[in-house]
Each structure stands twice: as C-alpha cells, then as structure tokens.
C-alpha angles and dihedrals in degrees: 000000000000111000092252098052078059094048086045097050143076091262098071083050099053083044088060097048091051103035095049082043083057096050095043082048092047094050073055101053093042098057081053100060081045088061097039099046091046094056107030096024108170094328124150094238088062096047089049081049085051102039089055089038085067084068096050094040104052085048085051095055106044087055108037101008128095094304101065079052096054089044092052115021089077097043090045094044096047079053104051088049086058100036125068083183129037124187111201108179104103077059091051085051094051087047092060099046100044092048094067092057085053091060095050106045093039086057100046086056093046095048096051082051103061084047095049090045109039108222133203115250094010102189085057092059095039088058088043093047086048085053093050097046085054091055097051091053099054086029080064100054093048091054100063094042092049083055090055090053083059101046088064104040105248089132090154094054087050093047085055089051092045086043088056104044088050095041098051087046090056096052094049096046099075102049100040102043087049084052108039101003119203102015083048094061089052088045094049091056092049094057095046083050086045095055094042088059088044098046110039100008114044086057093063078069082082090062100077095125123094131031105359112233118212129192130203148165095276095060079069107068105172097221088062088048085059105040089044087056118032101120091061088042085049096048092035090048080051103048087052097049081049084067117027096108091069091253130130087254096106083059089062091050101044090054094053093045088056089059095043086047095059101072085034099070097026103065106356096052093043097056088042091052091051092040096058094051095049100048092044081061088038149006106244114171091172095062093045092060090040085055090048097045080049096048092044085045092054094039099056095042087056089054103048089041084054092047086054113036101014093123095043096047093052096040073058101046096044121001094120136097116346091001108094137193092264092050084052086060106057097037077059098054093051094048088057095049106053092040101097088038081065093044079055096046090043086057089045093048104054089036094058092056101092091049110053092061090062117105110286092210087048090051108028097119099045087051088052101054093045084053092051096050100042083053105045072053090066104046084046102070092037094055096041080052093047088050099043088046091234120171125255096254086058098039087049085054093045094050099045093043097050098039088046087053088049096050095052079052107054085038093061089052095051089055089053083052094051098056098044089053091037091060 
C-alpha cells in the first residue's frame, strides 16, 4: 500500500473518528483525574480503592478488554464480508448468561480479596466491590456488541457509544465522589457503562434476520485473552506490586499510568484496532510497518517530551486541592520511569496484531508457549523482588521492565509466525 493510496482511503478516516473520540475521551478522562485527585489525593482510602480495584480490573480486562476484542473482531468481521444480514440475537443470549457467571465469580474474589487484605472500613468496600462486579458484567456485553461496530466498519457509531460512556461518567463523578467518595467514583463509572448498553447495544436486539451468529466457550481461548491483552495484565500485575505493602505508593502509579495511558490508547490502541480488522480481511504487510514506524515515532517522541517536562506537566494535570507538591514528585518520577516500558508495549502491541487473526486451532500451541513464557515473566519478577527485599516502587519498575522486554520478544516471534502460517 503507497502512502497515498493510505491518505486517499477509508482507513485515514476511521483513524480520525477514533483517534478525535480518544482525545475527547482523554480530555475526559483528564478532568476526572482533576476531580479525583482533588478530592482523594494520595490517601490511603484511595490506594486501598485502587489496591482492590487491581482485582476487579484485571478481571475487567481479560473479559471485555482488548482481548475480547482480538478473539471476536476477526470472526465478526470475516462474517459480515459474507453476510448482507446478521442476526445477532443467540449472542445477545449468550451475553446475558454469561454475564451472570461474570458477576458471581468477580464478587466472590473480590470478596476473598477485602478479607485477605483487611482492609480499613470494610462495609464501604463491600458496597464498592458490589458496584464493580456490576460493571464487569454490562462492560462485557458491551464489549462484544462495540466489536461488532468495528467488524463492520461503523467506527464512528462506536466512537459515539465510547464518547458517551465516558461523557456521562465525567458528569456523575463530581458530584457523587464529593458525596459518597470512594463508592461515588465506582458508581459514576457504572452509569456512564449503563447508558452506553441502553443507548448503542440493546438496539442491535432489532437485528435478528439473516445468518444466525453463535457464540460459545471455544471462541475464548485463553491463550488469545492473554496475549490480546498483555499490555493491561502487564500494567495491572505492576500497580499491585506498587502497593502491596499497604503505602500510598499505587496512587502515584496510577496517576502516572493515566497519563501514559493516554497516548497509549489514543494513538497506539486505535491503529492497532484498525490494523487487526484490515489484515483479518487481508494480509498487508505495508500497513503493518506504516503502523510500527507510527507507534516507535510516538513513542519516542513521548519519552524524550517526559524526560524533559515531566514535572511541569504533572504540576498542570493535578496540583490542585488535596494533591500536594510532594505528591507532584513522585508522580513525576513514575511518569519518567515507565516511560520507555510503554515505548516497549506500544512496539508489542502493534507487533502481535497479525498474529492474533490467524486461526486459533492452527496456532493453539504456539499461543500457549508464548503464555506461558510471558507468565512465568511476570512471577518472576515478583518473586526475584520478593527475594532481593526491594521496595514496592523498585519491584513495580522490575516487573513492568522485564515483562515489557519479554513481550517485545514473544511479539517479534509471533510476527515470524505469522508470516510462516500466513504463507
């Protein structure tokens, strides 16, 4: 593909779309993390919140994160190329009951969690878990739904769902964390998810004529969960070593992730989201090395700018209210130090693409190794930490560094695998 042929084609516009939805939703996002960190600032309440968070968002992630998206964008999309009609309502059925499952078993973990961890004011973080486990369940569902958005190309229609889930999330959260703290930043985010299902995915109820989809067990291989979604597993497995030992240092690392994030899903996610339907219809080897040389560019430039302003931009983002000058140093010093491990996971994610829209049966055994590996990665660190009695801050560094190394690793050989199967 020449570079013109990309300028003059629908994939610079459903970059647009997503891309100018991200920023909206990062500006967000942004005036969020201005409210939270105003009213919680590095207390311990909110690192306890965010410690017990870790539980609800990993869960989160494995079943409505980018790796739900890398099991079903390329079924969805080969169907809708041979399909006028879909009807979707046996995957609406399986939404709904699985869904149920999700809610149990989140809350039982969770659950387990606040007890193992004893946590301070225990009947607040009952009623907050209750609300998470909620979340996960209809942030499942839409999930599935938003992929299919993608699968057919309506990448406008699923940036106004993901701008309204984020916008209604924005307006709740003032007034309901300065009313009920905590417990009022978890509802906030339900409501925004709520409104999202209501509004873009119950209609697709309506579409129940043409070539039935069904949806079962085996179109989740777990491999293909972890691999789709290693860079949120990586950053998730590092934010709880930052506070295991029951400090305020997770708050500091959650602040600087948001920010991180922030490029990460606004450029990096969105290429890789395009980039994953295109080359499930096709193989394009051109625009995968046009969406690498965009990532490393972006990524470099993110670096350097962190090195540079770190202090400055986060003095910008959250000196204000309960978060203080001190706070605003060490938030700095994190920001600077996982910069380069998300230069490495925007390289991984965009390498592990390809991949991940080859046949999972075909490639089961390969996808399992490379879990394995990229696991064993992670306890790794954890236990090489536990053993050299680092502190959180440094075993938070060593875990996300390694298994960042490893990923840009195991990528690289999935896109040698790639190409030998794709042959």
């Amino acid at each position: 593909m020449r570079m013109k042929n990309f300028f003059g084609s629908g994939l610079l516009k459903d970059f647009s779309n997503l891309f100018f939805a991200n920023i909206f939703q990062k500006f967000l996002g942004l005036i969020r993390e201005l409210v939270i960190a105003f009213f919680l600032g590095s207390s311990i309440l909110y690192a306890n919140f965010l410690l017990l968070r870790v539980v609800a968002d990993f869960f989160s992630q494995i079943t409505a994160g980018n790796a739900l998206r890398a099991n079903l964008l390329p079924k969805f999309t080969k169907l809708y190329e041979k399909n006028k009609e879909v009807s979707l309502r046996e995957v609406f059925k399986f939404s709904q009951k699985s869904s149920i499952y999700l809610f149990l078993i989140s809350q039982i973990i969770q659950t387990a969690v606040i007890f193992y961890l004893n946590l301070e004011n225990n009947l607040l973080f009952f009623g907050v878990s209750f609300v998470l486990s909620f979340s996960i369940c209809f942030n499942f569902i839409n999930t599935i739904f938003l992929t299919v958005f993608q699968a057919r190309g309506l990448f406008l229609r699923y940036s106004y769902a993901s701008v309204t889930n984020s916008l209604v999330f924005s307006l709740l959260v003032y007034p309901l964390i300065s009313l009920i703290s905590v417990i009022g930043l978890a509802v906030s985010r339900l409501f925004g998810i709520l409104i999202m299902y209501f509004s873009f995915v119950r209609p697709l109820k309506k579409e129940n004529t043409g070539f039935k989809v069904r949806l079962n067990r085996s179109d989740f291989n777990f491999p293909t969960l972890i691999l789709g979604n290693f860079a949120n597993i990586i950053i998730i497995s590092s934010r709880f070593v930052a506070g295991a030992d029951g400090s305020n240092n997770i708050t500091f690392f959650m602040y600087a992730v948001v920010l991180l994030n922030a490029l990460m899903t606004a450029v990096v996610g969105n290429v890789s989201t395009i980039l994953l339907r295109k080359i499930a219809i096709k193989k394009n080897t051109k625009l995968m090395i046009y969406s690498l040389l965009m990532s490393v560019f972006v990524g470099g430039f993110m670096v350097i700018g962190l090195y540079l302003y770190s202090t400055e931009i986060v003095e910008f983002v959250y000196l204000r209210g309960a978060f203080n000058i001190s706070d605003v140093q060490q938030t700095s010093e994190y920001l600077v130090e996982l910069s380069f491990a998300f230069l490495l996971l925007f390289v991984s994610t965009i390498l592990f693409q390809p991949f991940l829209t080859l046949s999972i049966e075909e490639t089961k055994k390969v996808r399992l190794g490379m879990v394995i590996f990229f696991l064993f990665s992670i306890v790794f660190s954890v236990v090489f930490a536990e053993l050299n009695s680092f502190t959180s801050k440094e075993g938070a560094f060593l875990l996300m560094y390694i298994s960042s190394i490893i990923s840009v690793v195991l990528s690289g050989y999935s896109y040698f695998k790639y190409i030998q199967y794709g042959s």
